[in-house]
Structures are given as C-alpha cells and as structure tokens.
C-alpha positions as CSV (number, residue, x, y, z in Angstrom):
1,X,29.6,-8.8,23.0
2,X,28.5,-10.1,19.8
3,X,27.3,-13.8,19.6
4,X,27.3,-16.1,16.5
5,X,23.5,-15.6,16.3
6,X,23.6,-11.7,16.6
7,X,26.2,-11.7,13.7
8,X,23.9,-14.1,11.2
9,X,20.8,-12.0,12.5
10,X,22.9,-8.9,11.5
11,X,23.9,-10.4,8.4
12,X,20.4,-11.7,7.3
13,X,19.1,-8.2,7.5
14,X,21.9,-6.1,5.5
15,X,21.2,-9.2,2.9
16,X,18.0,-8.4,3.0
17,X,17.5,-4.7,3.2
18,X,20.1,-4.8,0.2
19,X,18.6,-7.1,-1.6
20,X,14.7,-5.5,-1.6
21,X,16.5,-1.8,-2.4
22,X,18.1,-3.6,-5.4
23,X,15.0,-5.1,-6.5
24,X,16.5,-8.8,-6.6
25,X,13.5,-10.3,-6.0
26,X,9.9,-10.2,-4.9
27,X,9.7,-9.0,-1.5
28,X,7.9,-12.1,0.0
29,X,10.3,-14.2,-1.5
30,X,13.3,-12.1,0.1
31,X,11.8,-12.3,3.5
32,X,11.2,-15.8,3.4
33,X,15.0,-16.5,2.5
34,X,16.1,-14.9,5.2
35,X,13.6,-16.6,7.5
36,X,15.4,-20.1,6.2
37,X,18.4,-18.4,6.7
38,X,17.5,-18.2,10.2
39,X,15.8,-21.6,10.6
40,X,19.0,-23.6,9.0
41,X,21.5,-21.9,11.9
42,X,18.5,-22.3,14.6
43,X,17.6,-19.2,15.4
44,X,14.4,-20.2,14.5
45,X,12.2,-23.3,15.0
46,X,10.0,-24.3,12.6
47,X,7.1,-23.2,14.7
48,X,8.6,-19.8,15.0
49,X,8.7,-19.8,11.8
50,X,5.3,-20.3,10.5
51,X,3.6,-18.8,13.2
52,X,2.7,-15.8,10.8
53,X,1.0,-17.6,8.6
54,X,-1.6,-18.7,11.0
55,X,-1.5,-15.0,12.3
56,X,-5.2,-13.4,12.3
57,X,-3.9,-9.9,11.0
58,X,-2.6,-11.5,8.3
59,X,-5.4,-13.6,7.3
60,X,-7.7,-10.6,8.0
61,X,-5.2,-8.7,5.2
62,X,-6.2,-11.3,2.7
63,X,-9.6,-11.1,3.6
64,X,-10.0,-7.0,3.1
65,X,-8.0,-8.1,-0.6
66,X,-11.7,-9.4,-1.5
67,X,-13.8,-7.6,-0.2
68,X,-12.4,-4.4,-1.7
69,X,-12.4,-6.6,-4.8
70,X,-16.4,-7.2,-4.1
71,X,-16.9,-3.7,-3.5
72,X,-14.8,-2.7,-7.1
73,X,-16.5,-5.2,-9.3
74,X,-20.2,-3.6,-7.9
75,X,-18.9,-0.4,-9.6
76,X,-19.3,1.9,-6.2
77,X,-16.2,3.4,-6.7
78,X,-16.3,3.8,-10.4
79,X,-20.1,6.0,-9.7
80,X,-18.8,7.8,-6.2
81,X,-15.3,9.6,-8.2
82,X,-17.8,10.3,-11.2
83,X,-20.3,12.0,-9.1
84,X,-17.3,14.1,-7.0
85,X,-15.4,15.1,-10.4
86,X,-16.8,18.8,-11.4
87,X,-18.3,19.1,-14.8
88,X,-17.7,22.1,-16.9
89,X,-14.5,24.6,-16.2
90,X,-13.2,24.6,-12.8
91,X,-9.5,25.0,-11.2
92,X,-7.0,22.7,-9.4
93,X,-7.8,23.8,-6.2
94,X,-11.7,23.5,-6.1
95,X,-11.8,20.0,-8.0
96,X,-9.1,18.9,-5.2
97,X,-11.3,20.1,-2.4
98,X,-14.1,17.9,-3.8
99,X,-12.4,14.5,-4.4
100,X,-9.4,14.5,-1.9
101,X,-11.0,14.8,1.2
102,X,-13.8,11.3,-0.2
103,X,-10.7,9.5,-1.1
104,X,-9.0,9.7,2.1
105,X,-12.5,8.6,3.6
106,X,-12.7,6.0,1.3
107,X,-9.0,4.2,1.5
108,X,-9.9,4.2,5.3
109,X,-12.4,1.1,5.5
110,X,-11.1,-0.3,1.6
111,X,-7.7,-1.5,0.1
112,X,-6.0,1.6,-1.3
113,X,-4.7,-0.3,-4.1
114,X,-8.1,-0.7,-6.0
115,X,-9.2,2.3,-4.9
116,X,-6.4,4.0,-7.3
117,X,-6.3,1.6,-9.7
118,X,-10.0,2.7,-10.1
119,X,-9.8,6.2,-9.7
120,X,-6.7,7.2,-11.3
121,X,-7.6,6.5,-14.9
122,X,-11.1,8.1,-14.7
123,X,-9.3,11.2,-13.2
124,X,-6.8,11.1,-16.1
125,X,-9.5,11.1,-18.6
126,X,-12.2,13.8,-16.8
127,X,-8.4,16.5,-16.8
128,X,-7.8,16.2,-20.0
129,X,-11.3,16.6,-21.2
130,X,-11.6,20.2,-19.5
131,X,-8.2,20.5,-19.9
132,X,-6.4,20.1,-17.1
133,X,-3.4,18.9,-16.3
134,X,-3.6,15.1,-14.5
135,X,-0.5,15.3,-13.3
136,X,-2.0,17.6,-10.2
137,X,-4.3,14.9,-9.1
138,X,-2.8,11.9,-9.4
139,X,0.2,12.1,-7.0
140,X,-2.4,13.9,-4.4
141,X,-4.8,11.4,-5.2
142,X,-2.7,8.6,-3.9
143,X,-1.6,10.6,-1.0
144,X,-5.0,10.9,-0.2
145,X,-5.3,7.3,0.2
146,X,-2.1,6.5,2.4
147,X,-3.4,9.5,4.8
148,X,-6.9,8.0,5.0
149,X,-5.2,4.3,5.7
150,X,-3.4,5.9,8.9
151,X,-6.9,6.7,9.8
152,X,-8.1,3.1,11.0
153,X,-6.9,-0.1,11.7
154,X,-8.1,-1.8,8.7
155,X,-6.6,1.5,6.5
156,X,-3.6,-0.3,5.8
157,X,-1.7,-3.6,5.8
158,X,0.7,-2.4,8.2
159,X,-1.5,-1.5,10.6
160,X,-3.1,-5.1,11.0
161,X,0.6,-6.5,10.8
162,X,1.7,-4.2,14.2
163,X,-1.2,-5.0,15.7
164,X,-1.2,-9.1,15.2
165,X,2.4,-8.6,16.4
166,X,1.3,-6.5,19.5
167,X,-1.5,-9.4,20.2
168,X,1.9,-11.8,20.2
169,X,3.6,-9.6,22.5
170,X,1.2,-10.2,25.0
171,X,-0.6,-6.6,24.5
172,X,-4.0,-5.3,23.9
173,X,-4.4,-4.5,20.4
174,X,-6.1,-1.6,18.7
175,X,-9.4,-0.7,18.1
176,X,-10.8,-0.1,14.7
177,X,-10.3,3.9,15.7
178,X,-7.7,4.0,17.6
179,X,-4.8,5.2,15.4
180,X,-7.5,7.8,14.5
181,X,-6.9,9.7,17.3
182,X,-3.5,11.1,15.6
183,X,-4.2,9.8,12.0
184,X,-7.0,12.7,11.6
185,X,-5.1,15.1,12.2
186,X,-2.4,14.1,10.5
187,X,-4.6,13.5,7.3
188,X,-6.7,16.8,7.6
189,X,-3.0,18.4,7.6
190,X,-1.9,16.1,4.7
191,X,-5.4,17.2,2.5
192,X,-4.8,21.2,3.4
193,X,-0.9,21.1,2.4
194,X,-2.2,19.1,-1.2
195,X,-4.6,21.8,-1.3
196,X,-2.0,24.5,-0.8
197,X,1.2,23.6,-2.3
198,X,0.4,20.5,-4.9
199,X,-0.3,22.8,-8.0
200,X,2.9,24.7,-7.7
201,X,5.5,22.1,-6.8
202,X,3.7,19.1,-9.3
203,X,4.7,19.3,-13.0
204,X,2.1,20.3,-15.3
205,X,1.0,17.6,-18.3
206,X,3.7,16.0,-20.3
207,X,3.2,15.1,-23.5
208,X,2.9,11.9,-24.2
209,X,5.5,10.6,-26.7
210,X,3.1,8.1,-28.7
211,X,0.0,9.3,-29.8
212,X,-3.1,8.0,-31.7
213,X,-1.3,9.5,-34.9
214,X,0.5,5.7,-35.0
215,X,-2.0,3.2,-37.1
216,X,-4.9,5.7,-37.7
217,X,-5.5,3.9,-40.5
218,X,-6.3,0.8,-39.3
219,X,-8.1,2.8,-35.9
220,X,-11.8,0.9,-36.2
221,X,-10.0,-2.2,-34.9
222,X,-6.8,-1.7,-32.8
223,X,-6.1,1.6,-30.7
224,X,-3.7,2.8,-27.5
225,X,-3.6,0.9,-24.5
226,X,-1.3,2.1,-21.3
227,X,-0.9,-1.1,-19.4
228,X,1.4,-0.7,-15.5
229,X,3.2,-3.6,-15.5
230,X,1.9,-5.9,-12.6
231,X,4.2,-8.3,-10.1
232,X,3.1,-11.6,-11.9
233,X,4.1,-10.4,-15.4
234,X,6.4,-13.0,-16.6
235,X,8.6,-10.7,-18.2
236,X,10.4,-8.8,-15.6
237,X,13.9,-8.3,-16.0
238,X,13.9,-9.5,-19.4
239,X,14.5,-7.8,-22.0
240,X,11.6,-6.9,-24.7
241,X,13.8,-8.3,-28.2
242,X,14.0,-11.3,-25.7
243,X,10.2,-11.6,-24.6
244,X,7.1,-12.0,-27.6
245,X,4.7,-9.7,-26.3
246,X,2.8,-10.4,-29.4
247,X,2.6,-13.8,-29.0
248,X,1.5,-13.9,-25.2
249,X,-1.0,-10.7,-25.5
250,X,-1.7,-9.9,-29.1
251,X,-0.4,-6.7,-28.8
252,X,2.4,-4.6,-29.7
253,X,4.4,-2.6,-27.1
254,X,5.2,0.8,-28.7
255,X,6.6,3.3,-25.8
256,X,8.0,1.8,-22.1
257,X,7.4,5.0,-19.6
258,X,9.2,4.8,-16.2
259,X,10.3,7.5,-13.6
260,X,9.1,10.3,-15.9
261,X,11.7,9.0,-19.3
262,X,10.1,8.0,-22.7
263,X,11.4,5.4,-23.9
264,X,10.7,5.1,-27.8
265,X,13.7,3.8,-29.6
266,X,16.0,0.6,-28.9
267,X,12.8,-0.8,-27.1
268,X,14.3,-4.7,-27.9
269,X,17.3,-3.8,-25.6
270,X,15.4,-2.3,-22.8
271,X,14.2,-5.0,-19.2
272,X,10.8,-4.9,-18.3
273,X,10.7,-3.3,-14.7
274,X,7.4,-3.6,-12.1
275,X,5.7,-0.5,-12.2
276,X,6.7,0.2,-15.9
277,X,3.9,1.9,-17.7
278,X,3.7,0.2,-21.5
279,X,2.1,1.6,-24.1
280,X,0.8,-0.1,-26.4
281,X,-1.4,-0.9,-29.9
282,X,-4.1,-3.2,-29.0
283,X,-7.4,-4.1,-30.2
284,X,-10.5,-4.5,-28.2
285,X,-10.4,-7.7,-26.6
286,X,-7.0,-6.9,-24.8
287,X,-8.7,-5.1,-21.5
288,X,-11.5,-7.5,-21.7
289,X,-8.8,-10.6,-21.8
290,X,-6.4,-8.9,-19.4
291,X,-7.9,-6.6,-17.6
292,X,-9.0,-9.1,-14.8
293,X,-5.8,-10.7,-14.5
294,X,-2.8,-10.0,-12.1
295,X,-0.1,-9.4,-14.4
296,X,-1.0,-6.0,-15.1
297,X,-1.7,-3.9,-12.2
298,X,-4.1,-1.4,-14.2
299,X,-5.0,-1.1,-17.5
300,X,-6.5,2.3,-19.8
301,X,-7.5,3.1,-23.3
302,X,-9.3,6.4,-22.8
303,X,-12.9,4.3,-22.7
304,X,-15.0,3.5,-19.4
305,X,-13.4,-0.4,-18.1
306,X,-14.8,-0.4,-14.9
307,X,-17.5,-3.1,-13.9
308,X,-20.6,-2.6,-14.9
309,X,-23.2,-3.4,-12.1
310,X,-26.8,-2.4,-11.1
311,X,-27.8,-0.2,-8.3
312,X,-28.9,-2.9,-6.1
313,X,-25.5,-4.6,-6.2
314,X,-23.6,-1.2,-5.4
315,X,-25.9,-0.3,-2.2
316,X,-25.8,-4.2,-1.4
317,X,-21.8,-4.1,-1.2
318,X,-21.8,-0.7,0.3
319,X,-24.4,-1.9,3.2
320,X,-22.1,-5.3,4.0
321,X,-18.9,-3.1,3.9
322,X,-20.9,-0.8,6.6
323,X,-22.3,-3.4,8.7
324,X,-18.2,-4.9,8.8
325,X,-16.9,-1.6,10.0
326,X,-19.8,-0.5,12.7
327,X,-20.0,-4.8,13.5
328,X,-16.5,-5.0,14.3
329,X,-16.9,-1.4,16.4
330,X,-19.4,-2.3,18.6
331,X,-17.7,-5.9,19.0
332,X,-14.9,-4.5,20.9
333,X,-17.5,-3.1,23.5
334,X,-17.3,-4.5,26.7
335,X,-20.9,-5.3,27.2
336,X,-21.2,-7.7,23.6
337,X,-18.4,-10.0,25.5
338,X,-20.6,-10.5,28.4
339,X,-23.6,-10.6,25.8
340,X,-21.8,-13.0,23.8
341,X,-19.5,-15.2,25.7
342,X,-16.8,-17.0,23.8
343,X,-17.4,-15.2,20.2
344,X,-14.7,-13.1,19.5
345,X,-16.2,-10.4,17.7
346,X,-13.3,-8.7,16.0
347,X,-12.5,-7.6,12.4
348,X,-11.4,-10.9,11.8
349,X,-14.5,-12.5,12.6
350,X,-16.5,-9.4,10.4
351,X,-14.2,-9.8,8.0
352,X,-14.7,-13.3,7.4
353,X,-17.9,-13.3,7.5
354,X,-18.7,-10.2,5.2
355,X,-16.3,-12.3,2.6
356,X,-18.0,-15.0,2.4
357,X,-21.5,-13.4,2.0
358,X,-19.8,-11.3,-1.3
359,X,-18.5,-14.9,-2.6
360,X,-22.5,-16.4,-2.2
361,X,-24.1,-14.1,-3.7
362,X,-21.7,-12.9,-6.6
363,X,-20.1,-9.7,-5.9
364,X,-16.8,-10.9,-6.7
365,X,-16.4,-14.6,-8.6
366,X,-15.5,-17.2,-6.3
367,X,-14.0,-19.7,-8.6
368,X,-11.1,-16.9,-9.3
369,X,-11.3,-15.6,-5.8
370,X,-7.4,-16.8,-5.2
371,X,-6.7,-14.5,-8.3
372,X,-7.4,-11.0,-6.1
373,X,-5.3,-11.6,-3.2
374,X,-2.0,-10.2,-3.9
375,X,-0.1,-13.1,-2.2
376,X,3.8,-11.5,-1.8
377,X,2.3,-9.1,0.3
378,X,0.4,-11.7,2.5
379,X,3.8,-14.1,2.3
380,X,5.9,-11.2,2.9
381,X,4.0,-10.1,6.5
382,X,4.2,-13.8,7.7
383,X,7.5,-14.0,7.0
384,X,8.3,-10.1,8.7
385,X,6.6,-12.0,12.0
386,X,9.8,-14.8,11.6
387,X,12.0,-12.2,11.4
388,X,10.9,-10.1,14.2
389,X,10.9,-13.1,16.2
390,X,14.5,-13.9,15.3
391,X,15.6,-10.6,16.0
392,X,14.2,-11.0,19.6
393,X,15.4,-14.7,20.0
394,X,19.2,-13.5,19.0
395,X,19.4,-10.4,21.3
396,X,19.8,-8.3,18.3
397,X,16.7,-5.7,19.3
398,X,17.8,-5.4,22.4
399,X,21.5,-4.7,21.4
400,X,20.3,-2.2,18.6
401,X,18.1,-0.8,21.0
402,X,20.6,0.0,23.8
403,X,23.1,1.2,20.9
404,X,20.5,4.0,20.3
405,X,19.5,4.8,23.9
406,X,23.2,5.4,24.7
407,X,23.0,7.7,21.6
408,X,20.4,9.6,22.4
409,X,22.4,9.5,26.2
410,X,19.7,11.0,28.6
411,X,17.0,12.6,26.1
412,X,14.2,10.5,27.3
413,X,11.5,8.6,25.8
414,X,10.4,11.5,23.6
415,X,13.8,12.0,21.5
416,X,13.7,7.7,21.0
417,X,10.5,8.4,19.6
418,X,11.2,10.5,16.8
419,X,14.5,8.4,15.9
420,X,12.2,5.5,15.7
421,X,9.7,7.0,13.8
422,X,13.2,8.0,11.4
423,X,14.7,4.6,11.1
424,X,10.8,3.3,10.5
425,X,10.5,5.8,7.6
426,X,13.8,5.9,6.2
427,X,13.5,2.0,5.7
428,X,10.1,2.3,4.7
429,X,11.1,4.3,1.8
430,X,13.4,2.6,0.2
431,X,11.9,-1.3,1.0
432,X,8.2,-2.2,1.8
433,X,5.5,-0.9,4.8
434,X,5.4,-4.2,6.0
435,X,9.1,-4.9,5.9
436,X,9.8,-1.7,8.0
437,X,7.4,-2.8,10.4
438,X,8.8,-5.9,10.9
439,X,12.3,-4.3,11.5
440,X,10.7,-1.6,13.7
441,X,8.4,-3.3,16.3
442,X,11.2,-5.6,18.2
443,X,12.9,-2.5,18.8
444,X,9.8,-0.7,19.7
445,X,9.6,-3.5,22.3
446,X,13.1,-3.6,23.8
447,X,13.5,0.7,23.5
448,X,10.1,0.4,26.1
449,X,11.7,-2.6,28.5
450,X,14.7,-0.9,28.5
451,X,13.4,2.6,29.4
452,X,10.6,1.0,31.8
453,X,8.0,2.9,29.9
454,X,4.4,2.0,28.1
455,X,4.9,0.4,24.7
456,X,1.8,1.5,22.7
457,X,3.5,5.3,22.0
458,X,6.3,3.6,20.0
459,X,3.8,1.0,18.6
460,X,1.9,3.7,17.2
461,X,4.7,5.5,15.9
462,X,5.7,2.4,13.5
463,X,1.8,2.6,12.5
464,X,2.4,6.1,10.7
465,X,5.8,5.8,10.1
466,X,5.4,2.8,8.0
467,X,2.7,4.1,6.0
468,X,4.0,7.8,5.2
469,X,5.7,6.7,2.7
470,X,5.5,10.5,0.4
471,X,9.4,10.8,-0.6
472,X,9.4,8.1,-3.0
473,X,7.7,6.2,-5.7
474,X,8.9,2.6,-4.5
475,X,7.7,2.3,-1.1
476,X,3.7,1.9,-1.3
477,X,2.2,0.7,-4.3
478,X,-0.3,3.1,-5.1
479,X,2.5,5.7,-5.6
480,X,4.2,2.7,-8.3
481,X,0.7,2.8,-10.4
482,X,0.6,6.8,-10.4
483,X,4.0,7.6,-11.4
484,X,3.4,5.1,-14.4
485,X,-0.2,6.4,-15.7
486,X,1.4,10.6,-14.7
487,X,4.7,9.8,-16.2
488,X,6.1,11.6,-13.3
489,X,9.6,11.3,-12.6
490,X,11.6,10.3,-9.1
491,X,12.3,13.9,-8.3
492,X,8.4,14.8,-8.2
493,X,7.9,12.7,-5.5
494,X,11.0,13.8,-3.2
495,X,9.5,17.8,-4.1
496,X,6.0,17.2,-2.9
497,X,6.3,14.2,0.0
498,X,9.2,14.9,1.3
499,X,7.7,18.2,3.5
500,X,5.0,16.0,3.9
501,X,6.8,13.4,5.4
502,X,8.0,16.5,8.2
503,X,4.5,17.3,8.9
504,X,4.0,14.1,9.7
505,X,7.2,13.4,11.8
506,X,6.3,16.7,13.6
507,X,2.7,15.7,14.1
508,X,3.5,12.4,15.2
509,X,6.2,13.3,17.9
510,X,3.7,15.8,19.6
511,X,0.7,14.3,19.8
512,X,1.1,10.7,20.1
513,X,2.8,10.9,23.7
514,X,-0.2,12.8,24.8
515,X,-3.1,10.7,23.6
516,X,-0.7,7.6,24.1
517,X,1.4,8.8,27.2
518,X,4.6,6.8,28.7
C-alpha cells in the first residue's frame, strides 16, 4: 500500500532522474530541489537534510579537489606522460602498453579529472607528430582512469560518497585498499581488452574541419585555440548570435564540435552545450587569461600550457601525496589507535592535513583555492545523502526492494546482486556517479535486511557499478573532455564500453561474493 510520502518520494525521483537525463539543470542544483521537495512535505527535517554537508566523505572529496590541483600546478603529471610517451615510430599497441597501465596507477591516489585534462592534450599533440591517430588513446586513456579509481577508496568520488553513507548506516567503512581486492582485477582486465580490441573498434583521426589555413596572415599574433566548454561558462543554452564571445574572451569562436558533428555554418543559431569543444581564433593571452579559470574545463593550442615548476616542487608534492596515501594506510591499523588514542587517523584527517601544507607553501595559490573545487559535484553528494535518507524515511527502499526480491522469486542473494549492479549502472549512465549511488545504497540496505544477509557485497557492488561508466560519453566527466578534444561521436563510446561494461558486470558478480561473502 502506497502512502502519501511513498508517492512524493516516487515522484521526486522520476522528476529528477528526468530532469538530469534532459540536462535541465546542474546536477547539484537538481538534487537539492528535490531535497526541498522533500523537506516542504516533511519527509525530511532540516537536520536530515543537511547532514551531508557536514559528511566527512564529502568534505574529504573537496579536499582531494586540491591536492590534485597542488600536484597539477608542480607539473608531475605534465613530466611523468612525457617521459612514458615513445619517441620516434612506434604502433598503437606498444605506446598503449607504456601509458595505460601508469595512468590507471595514477587516477588511483589523484582526481581523474586533472589527470585527463593534463594528459589528453599532450597525447593529442605527441600522435599527430609521429603520426598517429589520437583518437586511439584518448577514449582508452580515460578508461584508464575510471579503472584505476575503482582501485582505492580515494580513486573516485563515489567511492568516498558509499562509504560516508555506510559510516551513517552504522557500518565499518572501507579501507584505503579494500575495493582493490576486485578493482585489480577488474582494471588489469579493462587495460588487456584496450590493449586488444581499442585499435579496431575506435575510429581512426578525423579531420578537423577548421584548420590553421583561416587568418595565416595575421598568424604572428592570433592562432587556433580548442577550448571544452566548462560548467560555469555563462553561456550554456544560449545561443552563440545571442552571447558576445568577443566581448567576454577576446576571441572569436569559428567551429562548435560535439558528439563527433562539425559544426561550421549557422554557428549564431546554434546553444552552447557543457562538454562542447569550441574552436577558436585567439591570440596569446587567451590560455594565459583563461586557462586557470573554471569556465573552460581544458584548453589547447598545439603549444606546452602546463605549469611550469622546478624539480624540487615536483618531488615535494609527489612525497606529501605519498606520505597521505601510506599515512592514512597505516592509520587504520589497529595498533596506531591504541598508540594514539582519540586521533582518528583516517583519510580525512591525511587529507586535511596534506592540503593545508600545499596551501603554506605554494603548490597550489591559496587566495584562489575556492576556484579548484568543483562545487556541483560536492553540493550534489550532500544532497544524494538527503535523498537517500528520504527514501529510507518514506518506506520507498524497502518497497522497491521487496518489488525486486519477489522478481527475482527465490534466486538468492547472488541474482539481487547483479540486478543491482544493473539498475546502479544503467542509472549511472545516463545521470551522474554520485546520483546513482545515492539511488543505489538504500536499496543495497533494505535488499540485505530483507534477505538477512551481510551488506558490504551489495555495498561494493554500487562502488564499481557507479564508476563503470564505459557506454556513454555523459556519465563521468573525463569521458565529456575526451569526446570533445577526439571529436568522437556517441556511437564510439556504446562500441568500445559497452563489452567493457560486461567484463565488468561478469567480474563483479563472481568475485565480490567471495572476497565479500553473505
């Protein structure tokens, strides 16, 4: 029997899963509407409501936004993909083996959004100098990074989201290795099938439709820019006749690139989109003026733009972000709680401290720190806590949870696994990680009650559903900045992720009942 709660519950989400696959709004905005939503009928108190925002996972998120910032402007990452990148002739294959197995590594302890921002434009550059098509790295390359975040529990967002919200449930949380124990596997597999299969089924280079033939008259002073349009560009969904671009960025927009289409002529008619790729005729100052700004998410004129730092700064952000991962390691250990009594020596506590050693001594500027932290994604997992709460609070997990044990009839524990890892997934692809995570984890809980089993199998099954996000372009980020800079289209992603979305279902539903068992 429904209740009126259960039916605005129900009605909140199909508002809001609709909403984020239409692109309405900014995710964290979307979520936060539906949170009032639920506070205005009672659903949820304002306590509930905000408890998210006080949530240590979440804080620790926007803490990891600066130190990967930290460890970007000490140019590591710009020096480690030039060292890994083959000089001379060399094929697909063996320059994959080199840099795909380091970037997974990498986007285990760092942000994967900087990490491609980074790498994807020097990769771009080093194909086409040997001649190469880029469009077989850049999709693997961001692959690479969402395998390596399944990895740990700092690899991704949503992993510190499940966890804060298994630390509310009244559960032990995760160590910093923990999800490694199936996330290896299912990255080595991940590397190996990118390896195998990524030359033939990615496109090879297309040509771009504007080239440096346009003003090589006047080429000493302005020149092509490619600018991925950013979440606080002001002019999304407007239309370019109706936004001066010249005015606000002293340049002039000259071809829009999205989902693998040109766009060239009738530009004034076209809406900007997020993840549009512009390019455009700018002079020198526009990546030095823009290029540490939010409103584009990555910017490239054929010319090194990463931060230019000394070798002491590099091994000095390197050894913090080392001494953070093995600190936060040995802090779970049972035998630093009786050394230190009443210090809770968790990533949070690493975390905070490592980002406030790279604000004191420079690696990133402090006065513009609040500039690096992407903020919808930290206001979108408070608000996913509210939700969850509310879906709890209104009976509607445990209604939706029954609904698909009475589906699954007598199956067991191991056939609810792999439809929650499905539902995670689907919804996943076509909102946000963090969303999905929030829909999934209530139902994780009330599928476990319900069945009388352990809940960390299912908990870790939202972990890697909610990150293998392969299929399409619009569910992680780093798959948004590739598919503008490759000009790949929406069909190259379903080609290549979706068997790699299998692997990892299969994967997944075998192993994690055995390393986590019911």
């Amino acid at each position: 029997m429904l209740t009126f709660e259960m039916i605005i519950v129900f009605l909140g989400l199909i508002g809001m899963v609709t909403a984020l696959v239409l692109d309405k709004m900014r995710p964290g905005m979307i979520l936060f509407s539906v949170t009032v939503l639920f506070l205005c009928f009672g659903i949820l108190t304002p306590k509930e409501m905000l408890e998210g925002f006080s949530n240590k996972g979440m804080i620790t998120v926007a803490l990891l936004f600066l130190i990967s910032e930290g460890v970007r402007q000490s140019g590591a990452l710009g020096q480690l993909i030039k060292k890994l990148l083959p000089q001379g002739t060399t094929s697909v294959f063996k320059a994959q083996a080199r840099m795909l197995p380091v970037i997974s590594f990498v986007s285990a302890f760092l942000n994967n959004t900087p990490v491609v921002v980074i790498f994807a434009p020097i990769i771009k550059r080093w194909a086409e100098s040997i001649h190469l098509p880029a469009t077989k790295f850049l999709i693997p390359v961001s692959y690479a990074t969402i395998l390596g975040g399944v990895c740990t529990l700092i690899g991704t967002s949503t992993n510190l989201v499940v966890d804060g919200m298994i630390l509310d449930a009244g559960y032990k949380g995760f160590g910093m290795f923990e999800l490694g124990r199936v996330g290896i596997f299912i990255a080595l597999t991940g590397i190996v099938y990118l390896l195998l299969f990524s030359s033939r089924l990615l496109p090879d280079v297309r040509k771009d439709t504007v080239g440096d033939e346009h003003g090589e008259a006047d080429a000493s002073s302005f020149h092509r820019v490619e600018a991925v349009i950013g979440a606080r560009f002001p002019g999304i969904n407007k239309r370019v006749g109706d936004f001066n671009f010249v005015r606000h960025y002293g340049a002039e927009i000259r071809e829009i690139k999205r989902s693998g289409i040109s766009m060239v002529d009738n530009l004034s008619r076209v809406k900007f989109r997020e993840g549009d790729t512009l390019v455009l005729w700018a002079d020198d100052s526009f990546i030095s003026t823009w290029g540490d700004s939010s409103v584009f998410v990555l910017l490239a004129n054929g010319k090194d733009t990463e931060p230019k730092a000394g070798r002491k700064k590099r091994w000095f952000a390197l050894a913090l972000l080392v001494l953070m991962i093995v600190g936060a390691t040995v802090g779970e250990l049972p035998f630093m709680e009786e050394l230190l009594p009443g210090i809770d020596l968790d990533m949070f506590f690493f975390a905070a401290v490592t980002t406030v050693i790279m604000a004191w001594t420079k690696l990133f500027p402090a006065r513009k720190y609040t500039k690096y932290i992407s903020w919808d994604i930290l206001i979108t997992i408070a608000c996913a806590f509210a939700i969850s709460r509310a879906m709890v609070n209104s009976g509607v997990a445990d209604i939706i949870a029954h609904g698909i044990i009475d589906m699954s009839d007598d199956y067991g524990p191991h056939v609810l696994l792999a439809v929650l890892f499905i539902i995670t997934n689907l919804f996943t692809e076509l909102i946000t990680n963090n969303a999905a995570a929030a829909l999934a984890f209530p139902l994780a809980l009330s599928l476990s009650n319900q069945l009388g089993v352990s809940p960390m199998p299912f908990f870790v099954v939202i972990c890697i559903a909610a990150s293998a996000s392969f299929s399409t372009p619009i569910g992680y980020q780093t798959n948004l900045i590739v598919q503008g800079i490759g000009n790949y289209k929406f069909t190259d992603f379903v080609r290549i992720g979706l068997p790699l979305n299998v692997l990892t279902f299969i994967i997944s539903v075998i192993l994690i009942p055995l390393i986590w068992p019911f």
